[in-house]
C-alpha positions in Angstrom: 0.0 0.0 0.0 1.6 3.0 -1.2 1.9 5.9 1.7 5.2 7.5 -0.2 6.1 10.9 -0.3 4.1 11.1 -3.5 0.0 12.3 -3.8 -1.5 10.2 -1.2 -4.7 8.9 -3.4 -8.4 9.2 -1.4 -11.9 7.2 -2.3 -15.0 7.9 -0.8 -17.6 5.8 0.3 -21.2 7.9 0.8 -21.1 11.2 -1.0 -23.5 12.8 1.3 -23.5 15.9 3.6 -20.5 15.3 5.1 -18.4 13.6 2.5 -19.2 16.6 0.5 -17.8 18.7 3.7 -14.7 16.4 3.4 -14.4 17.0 -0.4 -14.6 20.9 0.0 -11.4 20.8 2.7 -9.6 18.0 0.2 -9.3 21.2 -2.1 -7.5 23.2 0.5 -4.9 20.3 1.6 -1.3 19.6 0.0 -0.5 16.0 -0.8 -3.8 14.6 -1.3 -6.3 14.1 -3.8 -9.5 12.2 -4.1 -9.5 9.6 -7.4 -12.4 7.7 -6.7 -16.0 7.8 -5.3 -18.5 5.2 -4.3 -22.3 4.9 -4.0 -25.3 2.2 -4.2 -26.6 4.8 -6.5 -24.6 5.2 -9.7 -26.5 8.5 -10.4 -24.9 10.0 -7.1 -22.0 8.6 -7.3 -21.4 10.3 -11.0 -23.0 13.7 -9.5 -20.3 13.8 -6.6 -17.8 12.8 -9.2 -18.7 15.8 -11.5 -18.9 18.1 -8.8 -15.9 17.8 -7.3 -14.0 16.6 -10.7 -13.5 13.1 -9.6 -12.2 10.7 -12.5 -13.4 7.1 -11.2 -17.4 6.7 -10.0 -18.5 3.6 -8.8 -22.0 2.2 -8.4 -20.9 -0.1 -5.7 -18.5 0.3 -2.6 -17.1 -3.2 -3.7 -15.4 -1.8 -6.9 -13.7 1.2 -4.9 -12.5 -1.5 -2.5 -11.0 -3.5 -5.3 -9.8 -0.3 -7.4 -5.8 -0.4 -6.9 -5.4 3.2 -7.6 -6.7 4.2 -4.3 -4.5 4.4 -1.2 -6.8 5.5 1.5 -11.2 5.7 1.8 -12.9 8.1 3.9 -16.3 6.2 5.3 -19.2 8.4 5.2 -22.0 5.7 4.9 -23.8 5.5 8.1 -23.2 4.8 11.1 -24.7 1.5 10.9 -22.6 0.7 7.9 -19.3 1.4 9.5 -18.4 -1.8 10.6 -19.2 -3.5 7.4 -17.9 -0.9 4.9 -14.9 -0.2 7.0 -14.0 -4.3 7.5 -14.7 -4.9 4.0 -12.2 -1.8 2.6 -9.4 -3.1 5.1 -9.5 -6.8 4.1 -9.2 -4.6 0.3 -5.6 -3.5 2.4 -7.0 0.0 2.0 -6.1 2.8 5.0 -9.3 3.8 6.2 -10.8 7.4 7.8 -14.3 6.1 9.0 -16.4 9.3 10.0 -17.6 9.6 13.7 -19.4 7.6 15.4 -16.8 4.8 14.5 -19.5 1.8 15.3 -22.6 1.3 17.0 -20.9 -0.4 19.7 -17.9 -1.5 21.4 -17.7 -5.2 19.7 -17.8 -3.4 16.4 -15.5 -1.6 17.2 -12.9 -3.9 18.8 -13.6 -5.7 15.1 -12.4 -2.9 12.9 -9.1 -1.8 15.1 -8.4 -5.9 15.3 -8.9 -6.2 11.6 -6.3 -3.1 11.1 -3.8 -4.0 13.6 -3.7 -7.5 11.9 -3.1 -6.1 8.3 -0.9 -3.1 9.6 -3.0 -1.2 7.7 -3.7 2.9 8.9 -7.3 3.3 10.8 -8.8 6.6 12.4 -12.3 8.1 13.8 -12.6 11.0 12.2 -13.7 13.1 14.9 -12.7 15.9 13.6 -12.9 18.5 16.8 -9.4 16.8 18.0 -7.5 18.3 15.2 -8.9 21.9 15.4 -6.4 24.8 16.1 -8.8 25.6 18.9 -8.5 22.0 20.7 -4.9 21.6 19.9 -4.5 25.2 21.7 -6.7 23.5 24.7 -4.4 20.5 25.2 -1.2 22.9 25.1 -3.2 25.2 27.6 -4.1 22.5 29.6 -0.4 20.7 29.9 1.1 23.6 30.6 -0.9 24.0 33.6 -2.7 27.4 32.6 -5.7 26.4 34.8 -4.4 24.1 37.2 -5.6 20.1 37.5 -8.2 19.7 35.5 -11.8 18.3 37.7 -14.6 18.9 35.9 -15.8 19.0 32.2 -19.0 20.0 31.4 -20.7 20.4 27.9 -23.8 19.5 26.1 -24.6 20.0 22.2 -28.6 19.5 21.2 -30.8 21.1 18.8 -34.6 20.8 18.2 -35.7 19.0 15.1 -39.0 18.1 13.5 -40.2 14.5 14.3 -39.4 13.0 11.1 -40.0 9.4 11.2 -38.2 8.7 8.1 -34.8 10.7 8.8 -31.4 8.8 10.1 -31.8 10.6 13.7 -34.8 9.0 14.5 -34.2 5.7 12.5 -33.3 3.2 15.1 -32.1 0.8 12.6 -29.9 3.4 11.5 -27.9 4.3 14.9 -30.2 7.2 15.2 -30.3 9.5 18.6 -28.8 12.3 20.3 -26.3 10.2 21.7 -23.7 8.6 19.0 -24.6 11.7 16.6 -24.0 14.3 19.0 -23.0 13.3 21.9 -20.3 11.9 20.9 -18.7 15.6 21.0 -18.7 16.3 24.6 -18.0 12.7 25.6 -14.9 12.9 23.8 -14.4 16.5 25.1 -14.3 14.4 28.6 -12.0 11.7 27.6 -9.7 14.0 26.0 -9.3 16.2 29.2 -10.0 13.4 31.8 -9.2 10.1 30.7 -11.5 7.3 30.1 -14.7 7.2 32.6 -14.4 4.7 35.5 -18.0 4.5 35.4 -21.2 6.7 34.2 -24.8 7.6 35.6 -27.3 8.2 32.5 -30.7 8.7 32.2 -32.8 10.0 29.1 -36.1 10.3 27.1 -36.5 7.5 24.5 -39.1 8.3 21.7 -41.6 6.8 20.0 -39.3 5.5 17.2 -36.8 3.8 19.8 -33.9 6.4 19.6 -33.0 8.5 22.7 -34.1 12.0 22.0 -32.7 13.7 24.8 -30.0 12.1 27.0 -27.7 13.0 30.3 -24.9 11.3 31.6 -22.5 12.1 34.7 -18.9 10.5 34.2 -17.0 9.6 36.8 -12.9 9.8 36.3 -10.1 8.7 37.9 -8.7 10.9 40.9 -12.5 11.9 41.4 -12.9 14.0 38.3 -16.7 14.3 36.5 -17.9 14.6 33.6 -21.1 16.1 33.0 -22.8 16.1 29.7 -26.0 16.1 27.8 -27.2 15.7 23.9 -30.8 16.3 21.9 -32.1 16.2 18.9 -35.9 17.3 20.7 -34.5 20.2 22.3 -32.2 23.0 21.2 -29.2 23.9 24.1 -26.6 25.6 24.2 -23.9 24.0 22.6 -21.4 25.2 24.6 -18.4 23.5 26.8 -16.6 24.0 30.1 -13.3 23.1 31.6 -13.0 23.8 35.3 -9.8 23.7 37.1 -7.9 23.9 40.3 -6.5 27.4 39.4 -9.1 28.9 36.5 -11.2 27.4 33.6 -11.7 27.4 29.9 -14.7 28.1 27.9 -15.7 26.6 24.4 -18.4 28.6 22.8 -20.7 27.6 20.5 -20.5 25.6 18.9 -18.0 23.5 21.1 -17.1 20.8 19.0 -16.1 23.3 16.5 -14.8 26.5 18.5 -13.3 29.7 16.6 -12.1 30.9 19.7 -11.7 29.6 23.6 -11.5 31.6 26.8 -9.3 31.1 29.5 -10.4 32.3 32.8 -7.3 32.6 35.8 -6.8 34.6 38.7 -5.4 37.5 36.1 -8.5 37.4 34.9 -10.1 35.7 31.3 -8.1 35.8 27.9 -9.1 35.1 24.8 -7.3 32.3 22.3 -7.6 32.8 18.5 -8.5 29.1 17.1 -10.3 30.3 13.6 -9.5 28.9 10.5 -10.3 29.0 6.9 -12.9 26.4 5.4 -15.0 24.2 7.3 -12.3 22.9 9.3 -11.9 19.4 8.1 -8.9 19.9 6.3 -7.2 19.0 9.8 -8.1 15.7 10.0 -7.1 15.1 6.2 -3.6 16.2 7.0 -3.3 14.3 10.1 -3.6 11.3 7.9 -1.3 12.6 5.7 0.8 12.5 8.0 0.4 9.3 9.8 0.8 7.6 6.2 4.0 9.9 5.4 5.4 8.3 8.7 4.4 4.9 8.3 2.4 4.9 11.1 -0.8 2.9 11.7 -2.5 5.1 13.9 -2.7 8.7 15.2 -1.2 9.9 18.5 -4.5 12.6 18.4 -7.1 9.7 18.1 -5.9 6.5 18.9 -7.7 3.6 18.1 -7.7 2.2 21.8 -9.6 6.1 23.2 -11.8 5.2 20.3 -12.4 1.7 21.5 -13.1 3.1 24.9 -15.2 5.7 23.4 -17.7 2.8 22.0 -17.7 1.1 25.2 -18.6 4.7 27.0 -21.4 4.9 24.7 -22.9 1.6 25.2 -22.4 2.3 28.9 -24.9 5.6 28.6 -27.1 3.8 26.1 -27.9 0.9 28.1 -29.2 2.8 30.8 -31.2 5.0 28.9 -32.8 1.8 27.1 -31.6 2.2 23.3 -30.8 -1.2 22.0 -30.3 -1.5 17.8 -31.1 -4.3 15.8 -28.8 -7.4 15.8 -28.0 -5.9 19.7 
């Protein structure tokens, strides 16, 4: 699998919403180029391909798989397609960027980071937040000590959408909900800061099509640190984070998986940080991989795949309690 110092050569699998996000940023990253596109609809695949001047289209995800011109494919099926799509690329021995959230649950997940780590192939959740100039600026901020020992993270991200039967959100079959869509984002704002959750407390509103519409969870860290976090797609908050500390704490505005700026509050008083950036931002994560495959490396230091695994198993730990079980489950 080439991963040379030559034009590292992308497919993609789903040309949706976000895949169309991901082509946008392609245009604004060195090294990189996507060659190939896949879809179970020919006719979308060709109109992604002509939009974004993409030579090869393929009616079928099995063809890109196959296609030895392609180096890496960013997943952007959904989330109940991850584990097959991304299982059936790497078995292809193609690298694979599968969009967030990496599975539905924790088994599917341990499949996909076993199935790379046997092939030595190059696997990563593309939450995208973790590569941010605003998040990278928090780690810094935070390892230098700026506010002390981190204790508490709060944050929640919900809006308030129509009751649409038929749409992914509130598809159960699909991996619908508030909670692996969007809260995914503050839960990983927690791990990031705190570690992985010893154990959680989680309670929520499950509606009528079986997804969790609104859901809350308390985390509980090592050394006695919480997490604190909530997610809806019934009910619009405020979208917004917080890091409190022994000595100060920092504030993600809205919207906090995707900051342009943070404040830092001490005893000197707050400060603001510049984290804005040109484009929709996912140009990050693109050149993280870049990276990674420039380096030989299988994984990224940023997202590793065993905080990813954890992640899942986070998930299913909020999910159970709230009573959201998917088919197969």
């Amino acid at each position: 699998m080439r991963a040379d110092a030559g034009v590292i050569r992308w497919g993609v699998v789903g040309p949706g919403a976000i895949a169309t996000g991901f082509a946008d940023a392609m245009q604004m990253v060195d090294g990189g180029t996507i060659v190939a596109v896949a879809s179970r609809s020919a006719e979308r695949a060709e109109a992604f391909g002509d939009r974004f001047a993409i030579p090869t289209r393929y009616g079928d995800y099995e063809s890109l798989a196959a296609d030895p011109d392609v180096d890496v494919v960013y997943v952007a099926t959904p989330q109940s397609r991850h584990e097959l799509d991304t299982l059936s690329l790497l078995r292809a021995g193609k690298h694979v960027l599968c969009e967030k959230p990496f599975a539905l649950n924790e088994a599917q997940a341990a499949a996909m980071i076993e199935e790379a780590r046997s092939r030595g192939l190059f696997l990563m959740e593309a939450i995208w937040s973790r590569f941010l100039p605003a998040y990278r600026s928090l780690v810094e901020m935070i390892g230098h000590g700026r506010i002390g020992e981190p204790l508490l993270v709060e944050g929640d991200f919900g809006f308030r959408r129509p009751m649409e039967p038929d749409h992914r959100l509130f598809d159960v079959a699909l991996g619908g909900g508030a909670l692996l869509d969007l809260g995914i984002y503050p839960i990983q704002l927690c791990s990031l800061v705190l570690g992985t959750p010893e154990h959680v407390v989680a309670d929520g509103v499950v509606g009528g099509t079986g997804v969790d519409e609104v859901v809350a969870a308390v985390l509980h860290h090592p050394g006695a640190k919480l997490g604190v976090v909530k997610a809806a797609i019934r009910v619009g908050m405020s979208c917004t984070a917080r890091i409190s500390g022994t000595d100060g704490w920092i504030d993600l505005p809205a919207l906090m998986h995707c900051p342009n700026f943070l404040t830092v509050t001490t005893r000197a008083g707050p400060e603001r940080i510049d984290g804005s950036y040109e484009g929709n931002g996912l140009r990050f994560e693109i050149e993280e991989v870049h990276r990674c495959l420039s380096e030989g490396s299988t994984e990224s230091s940023v997202m590793p795949l065993d905080e990813t695994l954890a992640l899942a198993a986070t998930l299913d730990a909020i999910r159970a309690q709230v009573g959201v079980v998917y088919p197969g489950e």
